[in-house]
N, CA and C atoms as a LAMMPS dump frame, in Angstrom:
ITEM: TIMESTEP
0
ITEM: NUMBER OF ATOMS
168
ITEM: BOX BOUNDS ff ff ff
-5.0000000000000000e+02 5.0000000000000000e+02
-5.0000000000000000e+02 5.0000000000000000e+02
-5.0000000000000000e+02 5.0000000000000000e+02
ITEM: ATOMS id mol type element x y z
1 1 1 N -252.161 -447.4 -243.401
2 1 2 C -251.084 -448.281 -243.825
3 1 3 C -250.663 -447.962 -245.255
4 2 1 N -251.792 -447.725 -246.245
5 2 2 C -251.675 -447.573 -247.396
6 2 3 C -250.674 -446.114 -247.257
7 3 1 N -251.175 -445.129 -246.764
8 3 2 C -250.261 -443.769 -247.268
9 3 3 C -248.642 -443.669 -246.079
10 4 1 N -248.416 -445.111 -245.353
11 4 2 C -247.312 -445.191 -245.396
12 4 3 C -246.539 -445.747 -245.989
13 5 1 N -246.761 -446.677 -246.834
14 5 2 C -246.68 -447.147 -248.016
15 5 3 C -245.755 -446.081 -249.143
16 6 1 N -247.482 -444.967 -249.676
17 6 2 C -246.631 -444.04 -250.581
18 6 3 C -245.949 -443.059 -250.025
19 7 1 N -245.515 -442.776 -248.758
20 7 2 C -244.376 -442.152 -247.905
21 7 3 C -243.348 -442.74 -248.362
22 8 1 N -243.248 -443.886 -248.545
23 8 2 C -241.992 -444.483 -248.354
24 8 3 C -241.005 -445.001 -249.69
25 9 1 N -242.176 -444.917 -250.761
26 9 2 C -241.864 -444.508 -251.969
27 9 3 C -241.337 -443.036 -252.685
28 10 1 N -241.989 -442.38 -251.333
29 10 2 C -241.554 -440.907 -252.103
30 10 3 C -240.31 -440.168 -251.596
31 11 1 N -239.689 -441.44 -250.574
32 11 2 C -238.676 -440.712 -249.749
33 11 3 C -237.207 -440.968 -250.807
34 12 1 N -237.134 -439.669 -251.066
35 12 2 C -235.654 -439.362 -251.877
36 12 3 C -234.846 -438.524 -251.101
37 13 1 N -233.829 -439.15 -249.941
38 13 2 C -233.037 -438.805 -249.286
39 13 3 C -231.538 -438.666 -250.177
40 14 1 N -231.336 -439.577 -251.293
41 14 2 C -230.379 -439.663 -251.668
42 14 3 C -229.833 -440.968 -251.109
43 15 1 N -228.892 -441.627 -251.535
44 15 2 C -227.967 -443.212 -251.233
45 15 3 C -227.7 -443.179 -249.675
46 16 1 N -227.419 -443.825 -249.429
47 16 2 C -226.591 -443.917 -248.073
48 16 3 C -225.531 -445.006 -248.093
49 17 1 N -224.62 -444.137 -246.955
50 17 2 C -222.942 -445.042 -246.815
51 17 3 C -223.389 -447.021 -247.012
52 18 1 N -224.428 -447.254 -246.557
53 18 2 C -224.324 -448.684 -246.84
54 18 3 C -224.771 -448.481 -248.205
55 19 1 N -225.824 -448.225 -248.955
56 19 2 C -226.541 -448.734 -249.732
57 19 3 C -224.886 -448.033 -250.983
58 20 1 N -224.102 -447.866 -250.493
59 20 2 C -222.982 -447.478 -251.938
60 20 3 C -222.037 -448.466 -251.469
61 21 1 N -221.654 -448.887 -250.132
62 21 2 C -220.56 -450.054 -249.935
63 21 3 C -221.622 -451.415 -250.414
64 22 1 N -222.588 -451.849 -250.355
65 22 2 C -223.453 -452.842 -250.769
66 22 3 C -222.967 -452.719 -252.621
67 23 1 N -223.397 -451.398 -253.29
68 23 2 C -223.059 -451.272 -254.732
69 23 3 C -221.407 -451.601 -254.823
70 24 1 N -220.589 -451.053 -254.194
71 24 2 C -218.992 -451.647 -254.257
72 24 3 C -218.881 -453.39 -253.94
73 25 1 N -219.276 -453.56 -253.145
74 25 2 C -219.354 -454.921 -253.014
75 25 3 C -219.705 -455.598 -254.196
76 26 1 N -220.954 -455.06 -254.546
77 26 2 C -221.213 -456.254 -255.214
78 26 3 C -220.65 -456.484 -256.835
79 27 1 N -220.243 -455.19 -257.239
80 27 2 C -219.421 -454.811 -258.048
81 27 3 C -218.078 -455.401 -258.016
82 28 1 N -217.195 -455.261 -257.005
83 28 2 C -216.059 -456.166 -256.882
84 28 3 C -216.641 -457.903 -256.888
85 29 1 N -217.086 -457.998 -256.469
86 29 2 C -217.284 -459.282 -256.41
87 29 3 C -217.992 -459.893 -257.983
88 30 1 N -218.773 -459.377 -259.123
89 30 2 C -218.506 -459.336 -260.117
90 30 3 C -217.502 -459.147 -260.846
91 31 1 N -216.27 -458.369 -260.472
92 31 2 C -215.113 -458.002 -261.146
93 31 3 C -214.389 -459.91 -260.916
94 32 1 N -214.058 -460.331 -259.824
95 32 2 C -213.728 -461.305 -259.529
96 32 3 C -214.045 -462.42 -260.188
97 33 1 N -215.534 -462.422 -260
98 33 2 C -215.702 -464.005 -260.657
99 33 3 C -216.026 -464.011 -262.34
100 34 1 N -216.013 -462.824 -262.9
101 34 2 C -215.408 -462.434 -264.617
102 34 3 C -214.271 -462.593 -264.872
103 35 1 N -213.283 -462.452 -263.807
104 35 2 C -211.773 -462.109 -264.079
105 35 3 C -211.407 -461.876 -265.481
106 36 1 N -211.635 -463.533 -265.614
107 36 2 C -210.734 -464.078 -266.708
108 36 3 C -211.403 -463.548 -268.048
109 37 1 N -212.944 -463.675 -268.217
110 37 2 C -213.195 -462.935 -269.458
111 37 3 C -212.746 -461.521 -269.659
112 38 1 N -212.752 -461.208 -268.542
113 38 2 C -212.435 -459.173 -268.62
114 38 3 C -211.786 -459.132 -269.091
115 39 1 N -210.49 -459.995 -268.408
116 39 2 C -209.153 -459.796 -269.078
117 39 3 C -208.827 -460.008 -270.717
118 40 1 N -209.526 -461.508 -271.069
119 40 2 C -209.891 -462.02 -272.32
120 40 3 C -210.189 -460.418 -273.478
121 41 1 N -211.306 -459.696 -272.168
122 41 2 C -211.835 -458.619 -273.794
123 41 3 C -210.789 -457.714 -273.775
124 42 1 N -210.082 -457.407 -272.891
125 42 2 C -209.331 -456.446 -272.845
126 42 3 C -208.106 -456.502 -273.664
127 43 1 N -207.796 -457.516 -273.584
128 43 2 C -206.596 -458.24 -274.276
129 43 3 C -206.867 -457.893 -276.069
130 44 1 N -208.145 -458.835 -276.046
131 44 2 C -208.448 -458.498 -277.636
132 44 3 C -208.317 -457.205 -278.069
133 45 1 N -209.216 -456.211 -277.187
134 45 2 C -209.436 -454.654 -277.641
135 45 3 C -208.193 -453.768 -277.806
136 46 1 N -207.187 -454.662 -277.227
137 46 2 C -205.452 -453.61 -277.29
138 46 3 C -204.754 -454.324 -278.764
139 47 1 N -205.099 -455.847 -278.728
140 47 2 C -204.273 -455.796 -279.719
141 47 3 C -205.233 -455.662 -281.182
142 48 1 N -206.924 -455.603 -281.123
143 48 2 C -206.93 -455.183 -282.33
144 48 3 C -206.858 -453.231 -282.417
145 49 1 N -206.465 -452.58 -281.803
146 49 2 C -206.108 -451.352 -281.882
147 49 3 C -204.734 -451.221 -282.42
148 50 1 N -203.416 -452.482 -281.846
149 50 2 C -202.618 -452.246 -281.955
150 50 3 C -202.132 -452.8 -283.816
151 51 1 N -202.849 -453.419 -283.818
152 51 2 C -203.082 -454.007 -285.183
153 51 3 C -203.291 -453.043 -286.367
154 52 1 N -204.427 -451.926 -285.894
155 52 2 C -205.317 -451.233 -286.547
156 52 3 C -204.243 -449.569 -286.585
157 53 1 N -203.586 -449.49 -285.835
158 53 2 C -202.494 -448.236 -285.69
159 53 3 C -201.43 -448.525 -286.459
160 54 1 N -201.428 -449.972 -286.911
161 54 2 C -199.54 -450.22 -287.907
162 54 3 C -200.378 -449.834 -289.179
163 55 1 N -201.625 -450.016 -289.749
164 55 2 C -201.907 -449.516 -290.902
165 55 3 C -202.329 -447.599 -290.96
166 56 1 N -201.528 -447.072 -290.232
167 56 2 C -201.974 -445.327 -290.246
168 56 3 C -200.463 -445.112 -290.397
């Protein structure tokens, strides 16, 4: 039991089609319920650039 165990730790097949739609998922679904801060930093980060470009 034990050395199926470390079999199964050592199996590096690489991702699979679910285990990257599971990472998209859950990623969008973080994008969503941030929305509004994202937008919040994003907002800030353009206009203090745009701020920071009238003094050049």
């Amino acid at each position: 039991m034990l050395r199926g165990f470390k079999e199964l730790l050592k199996d590096e097949e690489g991702m699979g089609t679910v285990e990257v739609i599971l990472i998209i998922v859950v990623l969008v679904g973080l994008v969503l319920i941030f929305k509004d801060q994202i937008t919040a930093i994003v907002n800030s980060i353009f206009s203090k650039i745009t701020k920071q470009t009238d003094k050049v």
